[in-house]
C-alpha positions as CSV (number, residue, x, y, z in Angstrom):
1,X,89.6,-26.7,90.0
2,X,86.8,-28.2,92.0
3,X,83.5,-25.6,91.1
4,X,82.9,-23.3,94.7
5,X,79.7,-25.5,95.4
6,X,81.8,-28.0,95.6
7,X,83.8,-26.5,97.9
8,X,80.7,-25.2,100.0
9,X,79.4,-28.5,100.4
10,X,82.7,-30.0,101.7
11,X,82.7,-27.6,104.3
12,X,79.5,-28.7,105.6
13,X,80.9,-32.1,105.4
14,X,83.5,-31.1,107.5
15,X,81.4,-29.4,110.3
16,X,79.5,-32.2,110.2
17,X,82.5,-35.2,110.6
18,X,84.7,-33.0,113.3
19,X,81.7,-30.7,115.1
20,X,84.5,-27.5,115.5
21,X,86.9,-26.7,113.1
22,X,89.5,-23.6,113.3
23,X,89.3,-21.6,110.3
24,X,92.9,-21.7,109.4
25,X,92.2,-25.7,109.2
26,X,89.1,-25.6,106.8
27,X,91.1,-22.9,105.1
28,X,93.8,-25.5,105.0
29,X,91.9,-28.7,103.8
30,X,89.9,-26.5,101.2
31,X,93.2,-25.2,100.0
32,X,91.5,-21.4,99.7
33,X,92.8,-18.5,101.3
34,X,90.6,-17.1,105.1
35,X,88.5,-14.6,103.2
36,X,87.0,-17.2,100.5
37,X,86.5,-19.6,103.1
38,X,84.4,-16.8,105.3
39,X,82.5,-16.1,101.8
40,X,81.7,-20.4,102.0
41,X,80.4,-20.0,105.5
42,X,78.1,-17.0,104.5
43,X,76.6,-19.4,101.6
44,X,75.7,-22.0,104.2
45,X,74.3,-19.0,106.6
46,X,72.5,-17.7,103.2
47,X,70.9,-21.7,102.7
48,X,69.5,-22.0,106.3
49,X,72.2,-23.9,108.0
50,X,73.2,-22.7,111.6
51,X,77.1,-22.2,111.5
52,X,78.4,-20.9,115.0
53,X,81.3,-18.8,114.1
54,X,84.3,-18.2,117.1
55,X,85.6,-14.5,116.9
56,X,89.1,-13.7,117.7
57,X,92.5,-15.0,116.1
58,X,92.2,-18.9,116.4
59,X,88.3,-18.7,116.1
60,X,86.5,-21.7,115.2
61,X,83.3,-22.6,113.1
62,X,81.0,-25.5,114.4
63,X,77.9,-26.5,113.6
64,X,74.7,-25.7,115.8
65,X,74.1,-28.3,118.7
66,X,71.4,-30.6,117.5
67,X,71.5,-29.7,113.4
68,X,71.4,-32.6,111.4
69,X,72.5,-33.1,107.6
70,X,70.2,-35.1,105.1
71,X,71.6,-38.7,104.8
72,X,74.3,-38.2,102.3
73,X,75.0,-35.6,99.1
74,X,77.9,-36.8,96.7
75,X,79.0,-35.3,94.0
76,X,79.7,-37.4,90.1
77,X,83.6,-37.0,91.6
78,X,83.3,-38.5,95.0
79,X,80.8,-41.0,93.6
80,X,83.6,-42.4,91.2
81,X,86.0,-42.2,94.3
82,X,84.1,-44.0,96.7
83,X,83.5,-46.5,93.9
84,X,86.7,-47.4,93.1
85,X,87.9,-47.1,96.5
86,X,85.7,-49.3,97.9
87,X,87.1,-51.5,94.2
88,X,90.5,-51.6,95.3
89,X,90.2,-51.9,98.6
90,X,89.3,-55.6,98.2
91,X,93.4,-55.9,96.9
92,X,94.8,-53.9,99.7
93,X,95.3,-56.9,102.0
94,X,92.9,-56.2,104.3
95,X,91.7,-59.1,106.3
96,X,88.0,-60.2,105.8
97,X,88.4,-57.0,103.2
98,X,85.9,-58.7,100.7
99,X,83.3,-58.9,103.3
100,X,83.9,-55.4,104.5
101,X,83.3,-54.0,101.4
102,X,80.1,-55.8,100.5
103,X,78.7,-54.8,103.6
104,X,80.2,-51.0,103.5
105,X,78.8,-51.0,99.7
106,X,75.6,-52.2,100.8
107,X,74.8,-50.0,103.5
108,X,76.3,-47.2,101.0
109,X,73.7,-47.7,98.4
110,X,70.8,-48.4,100.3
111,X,71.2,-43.8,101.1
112,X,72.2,-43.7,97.9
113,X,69.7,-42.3,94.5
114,X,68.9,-44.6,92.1
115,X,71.0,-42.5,89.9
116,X,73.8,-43.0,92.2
117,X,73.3,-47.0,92.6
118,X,73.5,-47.2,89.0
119,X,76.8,-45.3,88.8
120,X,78.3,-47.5,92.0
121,X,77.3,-50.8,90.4
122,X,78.2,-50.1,87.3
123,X,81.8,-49.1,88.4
124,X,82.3,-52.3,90.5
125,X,81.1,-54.3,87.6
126,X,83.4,-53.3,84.6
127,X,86.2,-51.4,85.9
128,X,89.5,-54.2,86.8
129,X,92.7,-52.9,89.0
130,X,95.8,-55.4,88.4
131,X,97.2,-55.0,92.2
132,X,100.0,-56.9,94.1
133,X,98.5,-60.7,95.4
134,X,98.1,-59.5,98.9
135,X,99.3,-61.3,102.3
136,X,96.9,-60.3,104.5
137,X,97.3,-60.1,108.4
138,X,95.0,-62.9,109.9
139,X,92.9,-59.5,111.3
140,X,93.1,-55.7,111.4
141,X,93.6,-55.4,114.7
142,X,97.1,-54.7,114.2
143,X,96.7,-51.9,111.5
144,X,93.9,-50.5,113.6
145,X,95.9,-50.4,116.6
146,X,98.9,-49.1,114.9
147,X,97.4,-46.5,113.1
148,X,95.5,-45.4,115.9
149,X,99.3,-45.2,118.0
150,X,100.8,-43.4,115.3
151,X,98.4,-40.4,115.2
152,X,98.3,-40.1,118.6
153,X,102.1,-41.1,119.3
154,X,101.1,-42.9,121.8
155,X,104.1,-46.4,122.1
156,X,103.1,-49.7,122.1
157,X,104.5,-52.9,122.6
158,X,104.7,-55.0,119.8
159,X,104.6,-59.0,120.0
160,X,106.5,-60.2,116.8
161,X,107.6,-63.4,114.8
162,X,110.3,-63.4,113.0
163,X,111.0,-65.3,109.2
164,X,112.6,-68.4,111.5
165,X,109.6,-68.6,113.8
166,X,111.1,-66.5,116.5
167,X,108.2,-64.8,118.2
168,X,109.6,-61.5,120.3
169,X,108.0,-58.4,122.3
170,X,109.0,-55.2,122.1
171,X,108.5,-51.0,122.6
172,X,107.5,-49.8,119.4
173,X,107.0,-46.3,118.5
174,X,104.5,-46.2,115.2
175,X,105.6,-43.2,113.0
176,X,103.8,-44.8,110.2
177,X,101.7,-47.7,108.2
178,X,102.9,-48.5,104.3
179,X,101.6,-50.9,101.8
180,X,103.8,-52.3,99.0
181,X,103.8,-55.3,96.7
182,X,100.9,-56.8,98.5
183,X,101.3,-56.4,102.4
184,X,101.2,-54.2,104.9
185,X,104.4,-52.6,107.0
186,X,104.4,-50.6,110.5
187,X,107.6,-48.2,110.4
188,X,109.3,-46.8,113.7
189,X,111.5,-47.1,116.6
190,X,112.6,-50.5,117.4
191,X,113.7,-50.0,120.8
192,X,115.0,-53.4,121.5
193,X,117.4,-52.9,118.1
194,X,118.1,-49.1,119.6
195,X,116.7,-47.9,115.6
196,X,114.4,-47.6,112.8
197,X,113.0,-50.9,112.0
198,X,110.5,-52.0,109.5
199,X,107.8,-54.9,110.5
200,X,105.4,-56.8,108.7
201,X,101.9,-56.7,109.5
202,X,101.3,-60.7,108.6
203,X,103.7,-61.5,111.2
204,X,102.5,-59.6,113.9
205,X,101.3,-61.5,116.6
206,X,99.9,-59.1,119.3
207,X,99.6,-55.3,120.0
208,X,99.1,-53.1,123.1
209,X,99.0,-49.8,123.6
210,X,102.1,-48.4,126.8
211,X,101.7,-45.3,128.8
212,X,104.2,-43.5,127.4
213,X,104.1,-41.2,124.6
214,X,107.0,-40.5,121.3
215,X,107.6,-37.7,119.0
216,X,107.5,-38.7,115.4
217,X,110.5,-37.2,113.2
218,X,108.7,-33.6,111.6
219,X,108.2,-34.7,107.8
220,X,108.8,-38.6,108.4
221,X,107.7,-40.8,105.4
222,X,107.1,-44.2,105.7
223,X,106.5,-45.5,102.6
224,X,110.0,-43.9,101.0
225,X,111.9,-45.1,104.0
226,X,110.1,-49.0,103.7
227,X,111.3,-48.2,99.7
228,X,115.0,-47.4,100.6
229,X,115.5,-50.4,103.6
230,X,113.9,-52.4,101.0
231,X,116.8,-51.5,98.2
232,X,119.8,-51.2,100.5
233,X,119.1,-54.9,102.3
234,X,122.2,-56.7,102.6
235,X,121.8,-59.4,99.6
236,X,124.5,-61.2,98.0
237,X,125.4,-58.5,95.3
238,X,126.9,-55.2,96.0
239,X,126.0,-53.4,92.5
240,X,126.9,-50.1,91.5
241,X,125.8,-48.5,87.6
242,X,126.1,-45.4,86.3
243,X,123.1,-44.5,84.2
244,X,123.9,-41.8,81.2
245,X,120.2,-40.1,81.8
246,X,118.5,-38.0,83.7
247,X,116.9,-38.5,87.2
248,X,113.1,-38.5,86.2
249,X,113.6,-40.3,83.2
250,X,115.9,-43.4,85.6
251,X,112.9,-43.3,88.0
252,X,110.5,-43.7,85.4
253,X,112.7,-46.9,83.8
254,X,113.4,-48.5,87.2
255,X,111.3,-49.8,89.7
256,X,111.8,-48.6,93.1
257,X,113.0,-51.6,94.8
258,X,115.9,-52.1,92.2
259,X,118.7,-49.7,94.3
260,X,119.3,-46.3,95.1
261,X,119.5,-43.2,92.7
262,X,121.5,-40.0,92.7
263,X,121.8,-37.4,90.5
264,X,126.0,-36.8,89.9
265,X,125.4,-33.3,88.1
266,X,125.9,-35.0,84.5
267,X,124.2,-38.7,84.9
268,X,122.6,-40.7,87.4
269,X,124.6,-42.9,90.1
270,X,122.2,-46.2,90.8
271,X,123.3,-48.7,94.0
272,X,122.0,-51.3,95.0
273,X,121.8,-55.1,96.3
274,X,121.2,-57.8,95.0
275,X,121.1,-62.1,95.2
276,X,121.1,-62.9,91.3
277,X,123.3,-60.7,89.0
278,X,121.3,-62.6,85.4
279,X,118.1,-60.9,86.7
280,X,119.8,-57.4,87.4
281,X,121.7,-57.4,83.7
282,X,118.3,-58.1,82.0
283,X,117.0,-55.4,83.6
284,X,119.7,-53.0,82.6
285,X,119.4,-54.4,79.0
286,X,116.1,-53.4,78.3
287,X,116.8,-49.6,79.2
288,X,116.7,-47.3,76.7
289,X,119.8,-45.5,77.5
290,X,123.4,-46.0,77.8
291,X,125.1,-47.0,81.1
292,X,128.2,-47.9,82.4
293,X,128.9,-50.7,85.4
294,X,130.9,-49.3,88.0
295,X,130.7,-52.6,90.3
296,X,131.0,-55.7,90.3
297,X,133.2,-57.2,87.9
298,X,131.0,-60.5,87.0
299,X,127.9,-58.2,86.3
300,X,129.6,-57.7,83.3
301,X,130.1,-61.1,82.5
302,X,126.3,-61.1,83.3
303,X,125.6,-58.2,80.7
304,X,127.7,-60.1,78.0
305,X,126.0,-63.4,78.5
306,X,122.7,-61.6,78.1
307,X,124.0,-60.3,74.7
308,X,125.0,-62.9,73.4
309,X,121.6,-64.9,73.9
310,X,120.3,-62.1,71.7
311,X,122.2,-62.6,69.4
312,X,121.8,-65.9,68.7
313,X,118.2,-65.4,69.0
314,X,118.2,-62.7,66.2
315,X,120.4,-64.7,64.1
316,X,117.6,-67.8,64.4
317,X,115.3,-65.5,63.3
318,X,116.9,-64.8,60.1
C-alpha cells in the first residue's frame, strides 16, 4: 500500500492537473474512503497550501486561484514509472516516438534532482523491453484525434484504405484505441457496414471531427473485442479442441489470438480459425496437458504427422 504521504501528495497533484475536483472523485482515484481523503486535505491545509473546499453533497476541492506548485516532486515509484514509460514508449508505434521521447526526457530532467537524473538515465541505459516491431501510423494525428472523439463521444468521419488500396470515408463512432502485436487499432461503429468494425491506425488516411454526438456501450472494452475479432476471422480452418484443463491454466498456455475459450464445467472448449493446420498441431503439441480434437478431421492427420517427426528425431538421437 502506497505510504499516506504518498497519497497526500497525489492529491495536490491532482488539484493541481484538473483545478476542481469532487470529493467522491479524489476519493475515487486515491481509492480511500470520504473521511481519509478529508484527513489528506487537512494535511495540505496543515503544510500552508490554500485548498478551497465546496460544502454540500457534491462539494468540490480546488486549489486557490493563483497558488502555484514547485516545479515537480516524484517519488522513487513514479521515478521508475516515468522511466520506463518514457522506455517503452519508443516501441509503442508511435510516429516520430523516438524523437518525442528525447525531447519529453530532456525537458523532464532538466526539473529533475541530480539524484533523480541519475535514476532516469540509468534506467534508460540498462533496462531492455522485447516489444512487437511496430507499424507506426505516418503521424499521430489520427490517434490524437480519435482518442480525443472517444472521451468526448463526439463521431467523426473516418477516411480509410483498405488492404487492396481501396481508400473510403465514413461515420465513425470511437468507443476506443487498442494496441497489439505492434500497431495501433480504433474500435467502434462502422456506420457504413451498419456494426462494430475494427480499423488500423497505419491505414488511416484522414480524420474529422462531425457535429453529432454517440453513446459508448457502458463497460465497452476494446482491446478484448480487437482480441476476439482477431481469433474468430474467417481463415481457411474452422478448428474446434477440447482442452482437458482448467481455464486459467489454457489462458496461461495459449496466446490470445489462437481462438476462443470456454469453460464446459469439466474442461475447456477452444475454437478458432485458422489458414495452416501444421502451425496449429505444433502448438497443441507442446501443451502440457491432454486434449482431444473435436474439428476438423485433417488436424489430426496434422497432429500425427507432428508425432511422427518426433519420433524419428528422438530415435536419431539414440
Amino acid at each position: 500500500m502506497p505510504h499516506p504521504t504518498t497519497r497526500v501528495l497525489a492529491v495536490l497533484e491532482l488539484l493541481q492537473t484538473h483545478g476542481r475536483m469532487t470529493g467522491a472523485e479524489l476519493a475515487r482515484r486515491l481509492e480511500v474512503d470520504p473521511r481519509t481523503l478529508r484527513r489528506y486535505i487537512v494535511v495540505l491545509e496543515d503544510l500552508g497550501i490554500p485548498v478551497t473546499a465546496e460544502r454540500g453533497r457534491d462539494g468540490a476541492y480546488s486549489l486557490v486561484a493563483g497558488f502555484k506548485l514547485p516545479p515537480m516532486m516524484f517519488t522513487d515509484g513514479e521515478t521508475l514509472a516515468l522511466a520506463i514509460g518514457l522506455r517503452a514508449a519508443r516501441g509503442l508505434g508511435l510516429a516520430e516516438g523516438s524523437v518525442s521521447v528525447a525531447s519529453a526526457s530532456a525537458k523532464l530532467e532538466r526539473v529533475m534532482p541530480s539524484a533523480l537524473k541519475r535514476q532516469v538515465r540509468a534506467i534508460g541505459e540498462t533496462v531492455a523491453l522485447e516489444l512487437a516491431r511496430p507499424t507506426a501510423p505516418s503521424d499521430n494525428e489520427a490517434l490524437s484525434t480519435l482518442s480525443e472523439a472517444a472521451q468526448t463521444r463526439t463521431q467523426v468521419s473516418l477516411r480509410y484504405s483498405a488492404r487492396s488500396g481501396e481508400e473510403t470515408e465514413r461515420p465513425f463512432d470511437a468507443y476506443g484505441l487498442a494496441y497489439r502485436a505492434g500497431r495501433w487499432y480504433a474500435v467502434g461503429m462502422c456506420h457504413m457496414r451498419g456494426g462494430l468494425r475494427t480499423f488500423r491506425l497505419d491505414r488511416v488516411r484522414g480524420v474529422r471531427s462531425l457535429p453529432r454526438s454517440f453513446e459508448r456501450p457502458p463497460g465497452f472494452d476494446a482491446l478484448a473485442h480487437l482480441v476476439h475479432s482477431v481469433a474468430t476471422l474467417p481463415r481457411r480452418f474452422a478448428v474446434e479442441v477440447v482442452l482437458r484443463t482448467h481455464l486459467a491454466t489454457a489462458r496461461r498456455e495459449l496466446f490470445p489470438a489462437v481462438g476462443l475459450l470456454e469453460w464446459t464445467g469439466t474442461a475447456v472448449r477452444l475454437r478458432g480459425e485458422v489458414d495452416d493446420l501444421d502451425w496449429f498441431a505444433r502448438e497443441l503439441a507442446r501443451l502440457p496437458f491432454a486434449f482431444e480434437v473435436v474439428r476438423p478431421p485433417t488436424l489430426r492427420t496434422a497432429l500425427r504427422s507432428v508425432a511422427q517427426r518426433l519420433i524419428r528425431s528422438s530415435k536419431r538421437e539414440e
